[in-house]
C-alpha positions in Angstrom: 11.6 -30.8 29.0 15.4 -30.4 28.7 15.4 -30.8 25.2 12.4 -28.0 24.9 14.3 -25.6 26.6 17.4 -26.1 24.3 15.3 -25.3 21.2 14.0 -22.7 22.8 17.0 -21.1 23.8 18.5 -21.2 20.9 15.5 -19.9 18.7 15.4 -16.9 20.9 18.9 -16.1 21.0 18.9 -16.4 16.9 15.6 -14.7 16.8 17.1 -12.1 18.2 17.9 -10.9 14.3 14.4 -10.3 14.1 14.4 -7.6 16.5 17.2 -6.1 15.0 15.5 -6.1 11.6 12.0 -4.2 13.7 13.7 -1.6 15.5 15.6 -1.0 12.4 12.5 -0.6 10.1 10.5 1.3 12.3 12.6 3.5 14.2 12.5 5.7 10.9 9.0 6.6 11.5 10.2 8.9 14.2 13.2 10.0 12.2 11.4 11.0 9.1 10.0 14.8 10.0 13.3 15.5 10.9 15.3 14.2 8.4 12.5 15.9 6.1 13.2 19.0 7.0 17.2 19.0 7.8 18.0 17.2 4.4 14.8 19.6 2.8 13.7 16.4 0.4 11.5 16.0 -2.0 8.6 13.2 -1.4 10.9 10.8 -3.6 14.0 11.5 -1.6 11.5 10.9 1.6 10.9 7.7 0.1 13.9 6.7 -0.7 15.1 7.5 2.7 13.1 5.0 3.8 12.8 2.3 1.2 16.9 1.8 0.5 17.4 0.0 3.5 15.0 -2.5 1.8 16.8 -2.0 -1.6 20.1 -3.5 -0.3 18.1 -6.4 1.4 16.1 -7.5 -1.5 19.9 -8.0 -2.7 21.2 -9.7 0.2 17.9 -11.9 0.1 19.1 -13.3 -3.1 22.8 -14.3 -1.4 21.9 -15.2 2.1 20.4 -18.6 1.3 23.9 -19.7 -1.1 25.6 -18.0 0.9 24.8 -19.7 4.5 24.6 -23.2 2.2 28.5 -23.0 2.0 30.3 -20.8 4.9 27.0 -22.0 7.6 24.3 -20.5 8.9 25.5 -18.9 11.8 28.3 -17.5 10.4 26.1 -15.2 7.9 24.1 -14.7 10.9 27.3 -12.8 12.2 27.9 -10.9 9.5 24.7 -9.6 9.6 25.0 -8.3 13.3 27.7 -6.3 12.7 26.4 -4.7 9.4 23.2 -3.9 11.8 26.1 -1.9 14.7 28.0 0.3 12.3 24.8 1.3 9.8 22.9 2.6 12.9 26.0 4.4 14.3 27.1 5.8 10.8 23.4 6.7 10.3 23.0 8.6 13.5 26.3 11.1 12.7 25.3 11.6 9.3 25.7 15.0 8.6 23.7 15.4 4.7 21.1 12.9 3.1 24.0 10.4 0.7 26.1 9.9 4.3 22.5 9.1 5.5 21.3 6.6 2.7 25.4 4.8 2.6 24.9 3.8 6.2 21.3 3.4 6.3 21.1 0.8 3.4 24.3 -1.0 4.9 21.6 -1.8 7.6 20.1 -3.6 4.6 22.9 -6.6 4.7 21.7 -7.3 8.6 17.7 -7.0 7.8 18.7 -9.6 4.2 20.5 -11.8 6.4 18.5 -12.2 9.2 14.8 -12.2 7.6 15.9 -15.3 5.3 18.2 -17.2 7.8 16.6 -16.5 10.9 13.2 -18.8 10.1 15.8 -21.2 8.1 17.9 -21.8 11.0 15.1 -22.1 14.0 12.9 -24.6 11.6 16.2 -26.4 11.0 16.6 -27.1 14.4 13.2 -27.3 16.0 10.9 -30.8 16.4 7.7 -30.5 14.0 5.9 -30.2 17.3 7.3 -27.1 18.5 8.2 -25.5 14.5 5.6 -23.4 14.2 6.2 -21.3 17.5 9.6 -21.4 17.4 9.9 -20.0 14.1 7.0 -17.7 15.4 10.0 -15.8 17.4 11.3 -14.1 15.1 8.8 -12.0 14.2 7.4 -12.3 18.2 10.8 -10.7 17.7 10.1 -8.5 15.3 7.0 -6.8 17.0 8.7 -6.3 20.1 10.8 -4.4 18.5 8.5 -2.7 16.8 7.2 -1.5 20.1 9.9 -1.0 21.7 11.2 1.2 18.6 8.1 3.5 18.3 7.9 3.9 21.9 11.7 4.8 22.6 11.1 7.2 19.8 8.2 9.0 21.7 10.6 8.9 25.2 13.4 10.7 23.1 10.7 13.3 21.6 9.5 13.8 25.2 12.9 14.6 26.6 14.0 16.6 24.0 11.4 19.3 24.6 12.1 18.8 28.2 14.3 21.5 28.8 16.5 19.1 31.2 20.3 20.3 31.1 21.7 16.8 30.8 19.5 16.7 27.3 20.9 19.8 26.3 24.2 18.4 26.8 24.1 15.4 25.1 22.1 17.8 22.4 19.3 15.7 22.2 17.2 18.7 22.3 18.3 19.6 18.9 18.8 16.5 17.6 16.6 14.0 19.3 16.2 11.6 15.7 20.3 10.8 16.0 19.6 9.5 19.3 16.6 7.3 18.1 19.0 5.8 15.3 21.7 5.3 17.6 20.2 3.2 20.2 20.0 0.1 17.5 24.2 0.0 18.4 22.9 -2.0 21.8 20.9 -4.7 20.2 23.4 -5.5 17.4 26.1 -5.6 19.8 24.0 -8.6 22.1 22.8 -10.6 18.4 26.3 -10.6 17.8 27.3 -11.9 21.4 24.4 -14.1 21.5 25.7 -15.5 17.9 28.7 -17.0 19.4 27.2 -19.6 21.9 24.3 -20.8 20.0 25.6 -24.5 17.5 25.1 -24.6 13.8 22.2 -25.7 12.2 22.1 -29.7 12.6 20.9 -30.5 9.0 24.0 -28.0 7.7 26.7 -30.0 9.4 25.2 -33.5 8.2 24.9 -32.1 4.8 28.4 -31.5 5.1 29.3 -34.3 6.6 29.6 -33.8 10.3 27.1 -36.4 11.4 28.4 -36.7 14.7 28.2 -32.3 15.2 24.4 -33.1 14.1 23.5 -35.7 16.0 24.5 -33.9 19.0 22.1 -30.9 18.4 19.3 -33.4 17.2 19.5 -35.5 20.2 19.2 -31.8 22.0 16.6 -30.9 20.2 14.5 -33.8 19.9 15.8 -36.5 22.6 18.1 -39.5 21.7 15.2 -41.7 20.3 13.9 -38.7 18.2 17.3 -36.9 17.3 18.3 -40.3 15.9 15.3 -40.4 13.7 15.7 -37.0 12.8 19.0 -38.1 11.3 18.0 -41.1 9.4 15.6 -38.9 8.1 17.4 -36.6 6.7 20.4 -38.8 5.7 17.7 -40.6 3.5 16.6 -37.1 2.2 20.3 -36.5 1.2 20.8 -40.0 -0.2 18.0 -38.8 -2.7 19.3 -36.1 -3.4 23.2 -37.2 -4.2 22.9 -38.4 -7.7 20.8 -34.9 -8.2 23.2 -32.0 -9.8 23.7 -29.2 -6.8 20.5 -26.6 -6.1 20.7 -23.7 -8.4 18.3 -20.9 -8.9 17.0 -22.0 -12.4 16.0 -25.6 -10.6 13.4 -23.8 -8.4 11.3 -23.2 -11.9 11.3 -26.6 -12.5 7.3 -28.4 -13.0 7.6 -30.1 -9.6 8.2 -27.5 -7.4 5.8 -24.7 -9.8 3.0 -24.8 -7.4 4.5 -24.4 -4.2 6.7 -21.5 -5.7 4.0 -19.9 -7.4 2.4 -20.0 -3.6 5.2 -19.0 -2.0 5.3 -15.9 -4.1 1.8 -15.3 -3.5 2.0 -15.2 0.0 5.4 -13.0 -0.3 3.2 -10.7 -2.3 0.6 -10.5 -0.3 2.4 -9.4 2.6 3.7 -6.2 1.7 1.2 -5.1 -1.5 -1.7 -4.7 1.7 0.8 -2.0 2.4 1.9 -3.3 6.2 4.9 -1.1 5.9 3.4 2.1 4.7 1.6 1.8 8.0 4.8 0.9 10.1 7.2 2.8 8.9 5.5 6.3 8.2 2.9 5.4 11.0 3.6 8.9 12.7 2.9 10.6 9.0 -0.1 8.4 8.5 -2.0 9.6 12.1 -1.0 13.4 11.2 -3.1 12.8 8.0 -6.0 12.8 10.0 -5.6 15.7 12.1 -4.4 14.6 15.2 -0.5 16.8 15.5 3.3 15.9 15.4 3.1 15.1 18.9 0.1 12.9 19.5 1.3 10.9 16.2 3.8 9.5 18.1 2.0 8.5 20.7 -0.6 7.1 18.7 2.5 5.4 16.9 2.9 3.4 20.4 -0.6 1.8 20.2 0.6 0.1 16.8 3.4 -0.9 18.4 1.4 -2.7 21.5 -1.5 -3.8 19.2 1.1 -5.5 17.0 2.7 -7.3 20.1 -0.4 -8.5 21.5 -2.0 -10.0 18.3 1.5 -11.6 17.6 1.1 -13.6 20.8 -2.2 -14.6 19.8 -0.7 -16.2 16.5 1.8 -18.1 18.1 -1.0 -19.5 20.5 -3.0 -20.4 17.2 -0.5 -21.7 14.6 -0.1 -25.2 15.8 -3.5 -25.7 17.2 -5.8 -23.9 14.2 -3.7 -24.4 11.1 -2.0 -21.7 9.2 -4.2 -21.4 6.1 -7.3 -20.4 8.8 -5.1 -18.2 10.3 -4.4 -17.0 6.8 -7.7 -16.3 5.5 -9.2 -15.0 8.8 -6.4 -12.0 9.0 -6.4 -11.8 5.2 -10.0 -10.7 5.6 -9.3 -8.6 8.2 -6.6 -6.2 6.3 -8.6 -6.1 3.7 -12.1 -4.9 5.6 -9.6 -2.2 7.6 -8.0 -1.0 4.6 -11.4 0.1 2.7 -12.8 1.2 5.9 -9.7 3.9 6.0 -10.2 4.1 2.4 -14.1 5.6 3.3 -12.5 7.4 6.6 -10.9 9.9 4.5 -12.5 10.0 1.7 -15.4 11.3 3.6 -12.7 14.3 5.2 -13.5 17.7 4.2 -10.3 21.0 4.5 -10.9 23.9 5.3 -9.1 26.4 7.6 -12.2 28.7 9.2 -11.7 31.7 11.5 -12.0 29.7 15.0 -9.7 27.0 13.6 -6.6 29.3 12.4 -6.2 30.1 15.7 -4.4 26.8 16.0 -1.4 28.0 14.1 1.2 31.1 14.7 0.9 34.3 14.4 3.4 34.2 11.5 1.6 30.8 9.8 -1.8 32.7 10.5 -0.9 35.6 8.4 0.4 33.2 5.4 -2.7 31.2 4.9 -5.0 34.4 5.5 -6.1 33.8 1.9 -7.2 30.2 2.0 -9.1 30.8 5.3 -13.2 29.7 4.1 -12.2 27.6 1.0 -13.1 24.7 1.2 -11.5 21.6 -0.7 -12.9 17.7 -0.9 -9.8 16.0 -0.4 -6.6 16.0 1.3 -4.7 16.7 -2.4 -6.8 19.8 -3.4 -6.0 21.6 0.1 -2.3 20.3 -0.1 -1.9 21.6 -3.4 -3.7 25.1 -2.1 -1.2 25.1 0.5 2.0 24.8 -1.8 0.1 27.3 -4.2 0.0 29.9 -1.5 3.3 29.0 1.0 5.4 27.8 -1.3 6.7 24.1 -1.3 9.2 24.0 1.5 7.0 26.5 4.0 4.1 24.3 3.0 5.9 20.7 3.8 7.6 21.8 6.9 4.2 23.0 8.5 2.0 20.4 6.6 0.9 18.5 10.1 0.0 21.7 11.7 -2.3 22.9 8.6 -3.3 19.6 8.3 -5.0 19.8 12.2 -6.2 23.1 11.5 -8.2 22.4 8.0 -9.4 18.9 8.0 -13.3 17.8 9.7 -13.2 14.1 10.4 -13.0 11.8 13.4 -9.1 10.7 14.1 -10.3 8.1 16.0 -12.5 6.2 13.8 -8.6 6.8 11.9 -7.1 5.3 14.7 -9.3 2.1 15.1 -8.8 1.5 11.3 -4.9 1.3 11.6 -5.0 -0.8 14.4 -7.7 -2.8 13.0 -5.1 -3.6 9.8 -2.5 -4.1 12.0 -4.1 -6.9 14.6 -5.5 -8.3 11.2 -1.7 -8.8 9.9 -0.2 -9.6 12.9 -2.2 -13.1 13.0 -1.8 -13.8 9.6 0.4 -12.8 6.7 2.8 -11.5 9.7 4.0 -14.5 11.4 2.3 -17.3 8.8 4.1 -16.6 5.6 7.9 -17.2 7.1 6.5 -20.3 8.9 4.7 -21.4 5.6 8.4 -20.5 3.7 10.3 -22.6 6.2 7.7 -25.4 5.7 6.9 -26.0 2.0 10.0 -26.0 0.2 11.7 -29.0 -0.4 15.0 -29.6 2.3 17.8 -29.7 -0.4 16.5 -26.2 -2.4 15.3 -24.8 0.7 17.9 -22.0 1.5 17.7 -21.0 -2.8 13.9 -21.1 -2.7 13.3 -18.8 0.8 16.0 -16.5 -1.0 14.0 -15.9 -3.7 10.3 -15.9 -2.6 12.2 -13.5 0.8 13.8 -11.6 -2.0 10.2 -10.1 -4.3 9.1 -9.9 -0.6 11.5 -7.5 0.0 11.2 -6.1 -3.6 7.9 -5.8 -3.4 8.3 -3.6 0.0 10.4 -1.7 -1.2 8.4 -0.4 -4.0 5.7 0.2 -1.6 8.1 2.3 0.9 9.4 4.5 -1.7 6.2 5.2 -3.4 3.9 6.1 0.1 5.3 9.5 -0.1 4.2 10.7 -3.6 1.1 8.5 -3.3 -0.2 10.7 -0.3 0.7 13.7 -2.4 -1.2 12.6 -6.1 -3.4 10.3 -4.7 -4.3 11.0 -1.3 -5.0 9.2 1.3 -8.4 7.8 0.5 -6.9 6.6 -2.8 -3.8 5.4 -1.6 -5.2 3.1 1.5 -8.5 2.1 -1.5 -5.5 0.1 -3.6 -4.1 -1.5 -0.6 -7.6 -2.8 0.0 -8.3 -4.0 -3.6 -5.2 -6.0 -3.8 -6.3 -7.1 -0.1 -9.2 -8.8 -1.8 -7.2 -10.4 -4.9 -4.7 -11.8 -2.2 -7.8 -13.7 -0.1 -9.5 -15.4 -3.2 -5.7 -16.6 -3.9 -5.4 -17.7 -0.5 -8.6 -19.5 -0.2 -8.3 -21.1 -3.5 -4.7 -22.1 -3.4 -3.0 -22.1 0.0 -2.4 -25.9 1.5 -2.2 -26.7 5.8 1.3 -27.5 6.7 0.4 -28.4 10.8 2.0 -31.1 12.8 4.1 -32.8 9.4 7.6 -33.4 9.3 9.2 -31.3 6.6 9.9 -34.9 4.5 6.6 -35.5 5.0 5.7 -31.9 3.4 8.3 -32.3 0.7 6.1 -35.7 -0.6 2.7 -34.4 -0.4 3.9 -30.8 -2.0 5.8 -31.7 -4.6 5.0 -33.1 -7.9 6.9 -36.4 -9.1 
C-alpha cells in the first residue's frame, strides 16, 4: 500500500504538466472573439492564433525525448514549467497580435515538454499493474483542466458584464480574455514547485549508472522483492543493448521496429485528424454556428468540459481491466458516428433572417441587413458570404454570432448532443489510450526518440487542423468541415481493428519481445 501511494504521488505531482498543457489549449476558446476583433484578423491569422502554440511544440516534441535522455527527465520537466509562467503572463499584456503569438507559442516549449515526458516519466516509474492508470493522469489531467479552463472562462465573461466596481478596477470589464490567459501563471508556478520533490526516473539513473539512486525509487515503487526484479530486468535490457551503437532517429526506421512505428503513427494520426481540437479549442465558435449566442456558447463550452472529465474517469476504470485496443475501437466508432451525425445536423440548417426574427439584432444591425431579410440560403457559406456582400467583411465578422442566431432554422440541441457525443467517444479512446499505447510499445532503449517522433506528427498533425478550422467554416462550412472529420474517422477504425495489438498487464520487456521483430 505504501509503495502505491508513492507511485501515485509522484504521477500526480508530474502529471500535473498535463493540466498545464489543457488549460493552456483550451483557454483560447474563450479568448478567440476577443482577440478577433481587437487584433481585427483574418480567418488565417484566427488560425494561426490558435495553432502556433502547437507549431513550437511539434518542435520541442522532436527535442524533449534527446533532450531528457542526457540532462534527465525532471530537469526538462522544469524547463517546461517555467516556459508555461511567462507565455501566459506575456500573452495576457500583449498589446497587438506578433506580442500575442511570441508569447503564446513560447507556451509551446511547456505543452512539447510535458505531453512527451509526462507519460515517459509516470510509465518509467510505475509497476505494470498500476501503468495504465497512472499514465492515465495525465490526461485525467488534462480534462480537468479542460474544465476547469472553459468554465473559469465563463465566470470571467459573467463578471465582466457584471457591472461590480472591483471588476471595473481591475478592468476586467473591458478586458475580461487577459484575465482568462493570465490565470495559467498559478498552475505553472505549483508544476514547477511540485517538480522539485518528486526523484528522477529510476530507469534514467540506472542507464546512467546510478544503480543505487534507482533501486531506491524501484523498491518505492514496486517493494524490495519487486524493485529488485525491476532492476535486473532492466540491467539485462541494458546489457543488450551495450554493444548496440547509441539511439538515433534514423534507427526508429529500422525493419524491426516498422510495425509498431507505423502503429504508433497511426494512432498519433488518428487522434487529431477526427478533429478533437477543432472541437476544444474553438468550442465556443463551434456552438455559435448553430444558433445558440456568444453568451450561451460559453456555457455550453462547460458541458464539454464536464463531459470530457467524466468519460476520462471511465477510461481509466477500463484500461487495465478491458484492454486498450477495445477501448480503442469502441470510442473510435463512436467519433466517427458523432461526427457524421453533425455532419447531417447542419447540413440539414436552412438561413434566412425573416421579419419576426430581425428583431433579435439592433436597431443599427437591423437597418444593415434590411436587404437580405426573406432570402433564403442552403448553407451556412451562402448566407455568410451574403452577409460580407452586404456589411462588409469586418461589420460582418464582428456581428457573425448574432446574425448567425437570427438566420439559421435548426435544433442547437441535437448540435449539442453531437459535440458531446464526439467528445465522450474520444475521451475513452484515442484520448487517454494512444499516450498509454506510446509509453508501452516502443522498445526501452529508443523509447524517449520513438515517443518524440510519433508525439511530434501528433502535434503536427494538430496543428494543421487548428489553423485550418477557421477558413474551413468559411469555404466549406460546417456540414462539410465536420463530414471530413467523419471520413477519416472511418479510415482510422478499419486501421485500428486490423492492426492495433493489446498491451494489458505485460511488463514493458515483455512487450519489447513480442513487438518487435528479430
Amino acid at each position: 500500500m505504501e509503495n502505491n501511494r508513492f507511485v501515485i504521488k509522484t504521477a500526480l505531482a508530474v502529471a500535473l504538466g498535463g493540466f498545464l498543457f489543457g488549460f493552456d489549449a483550451v483557454v483560447i476558446s474563450g479568448v478567440n472573439g476577443y482577440i478577433n476583433t481587437l487584433f481585427d484578423l483574418t480567418p488565417g491569422q484566427l488560425g494561426f492564433a490558435v495553432a502556433s502554440l502547437t507549431l513550437i511544440s511539434t518542435v520541442t516534441m522532436f527535442l524533449a525525448g534527446p533532450l531528457s535522455d542526457r540532462y534527465g527527465r525532471r530537469m526538462v520537466l522544469a524547463v517546461g514549467a517555467i516556459a508555461y509562467a511567462i507565455s501566459a503572463l506575456g500573452s495576457s499584456l500583449a498589446v497587438n497580435y506578433p506580442m500575442f503569438l511570441a508569447f503564446r507559442m513560447l507556451g509551446g516549449v511547456g505543452v512539447g515538454a510535458s505531453l512527451v515526458l509526462g507519460p515517459l516519466y509516470i510509465a518509467e516509474i510505475s509497476p505494470a499493474r498500476l501503468r495504465g492508470r497512472m499514465v492515465s493522469f495525465n490526461q485525467l489531467n488534462i480534462v480537468i483542466a479542460f474544465t476547469v479552463a472553459y468554465f473559469t472562462n465563463l465566470l470571467i465573461r459573467n463578471l465582466s458584464v457584471s457591472g461590480a466596481s472591483w471588476v471595473e478596477t481591475i478592468g476586467m470589464d473591458t478586458d475580461p480574455w487577459r484575465w482568462m490567459l493570465a490565470l495559467e501563471v498559478l498552475p505553472a508556478v505549483l508544476f514547477f514547485g511540485a517538480l522539485l520533490f518528486v526523484p528522477e526516473s529510476p530507469r534514467w539513473l540506472i542507464m546512467k549508472g546510478r544503480e543505487d539512486e534507482g533501486l531506491d525509487i524501484l523498491t518505492k515503487a514496486n517493494g524490495e522483492a519487486g524493485g529488485k526484479e525491476e532492476l535486473d530486468n532492466i540491467k539485462k535490457s541494458l546489457e543488450e543493448e551495450a554493444n548496440s551503437p547509441k539511439p538515433s532517429l534514423g534507427e526508429i526506421f529500422k525493419p524491426a521496429l516498422r510495425m509498431i512505428l507505423m502503429i504508433g503513427i497511426i494512432v498519433g494520426v488518428l487522434q487529431q485528424i477526427t478533429g478533437i481540437n477543432s472541437v476544444f479549442f474553438y468550442a465556443n465558435m463551434i456552438f455559435e454556428q448553430s444558433g445558440i449566442g456568444e453568451n450561451a456558447s460559453f456555457t455550453q463550452a462547460v458541458f464539454v468540459g464536464i463531459i470530457n472529465l467524466v468519460f476520462t474517469l471511465v477510461a481509466m476504470a477500463l484500461i487495465d481491466r478491458m484492454g486498450r485496443r477495445p477501448l480503442m475501437i469502441i470510442g473510435t466508432a463512436g467519433v466517427t458516428v458523432s461526427m457524421l451525425f453533425l455532419a447531417f445536423q447542419f447540413g440539414q440548417a436552412t438561413y434566412q433572417i425573416s421579419d419576426t426574427s430581425v428583431q433579435q439584432l439592433n436597431p443599427e444591425m437591423q437597418t444593415a441587413v434590411a436587404p437580405l431579410i426573406g432570402q433564403s440560403f442552403d448553407n451556412d457559406v451562402s448566407f455568410k458570404q451574403a452577409l460580407r456582400d452586404t456589411l462588409g467583411d469586418k461589420v460582418a465578422r464582428d456581428n457573425e454570432s448574432a446574425l448567425i442566431s437570427a438566420g439559421i432554422e435548426t435544433n442547437p440541441m441535437l448540435v449539442l448532443f453531437g459535440i458531446l457525443f464526439f467528445v465522450a467517444s474520444f475521451a475513452i479512446s484515442l484520448g487517454p489510450v494512444m499516450w498509454v499505447l506510446l509509453s508501452e510499445m516502443f522498445p526501452n532503449r529508443i523509447r524517449g526518440i520513438m515517443i518524440s517522433f510519433v508525439a511530434g506528427i501528433n502535434s503536427a498533425v494538430s496543428f494543421l487542423v487548428q489553423q485550418v478550422f477557421p477558413w474551413e467554416l468559411q469555404n466549406l462550412g460546417t456540414s462539410m468541415t465536420f463530414l471530413i472529420y467523419g471520413i477519416f474517422g472511418l479510415i482510422g477504425l478499419l486501421l485500428v481493428l486490423r492492426l492495433l495489438p493489446e498491451t494489458k498487464g505485460k511488463s514493458l520487456e515483455e512487450l519489447e519481445a513480442e513487438l518487435v521483430k528479430s
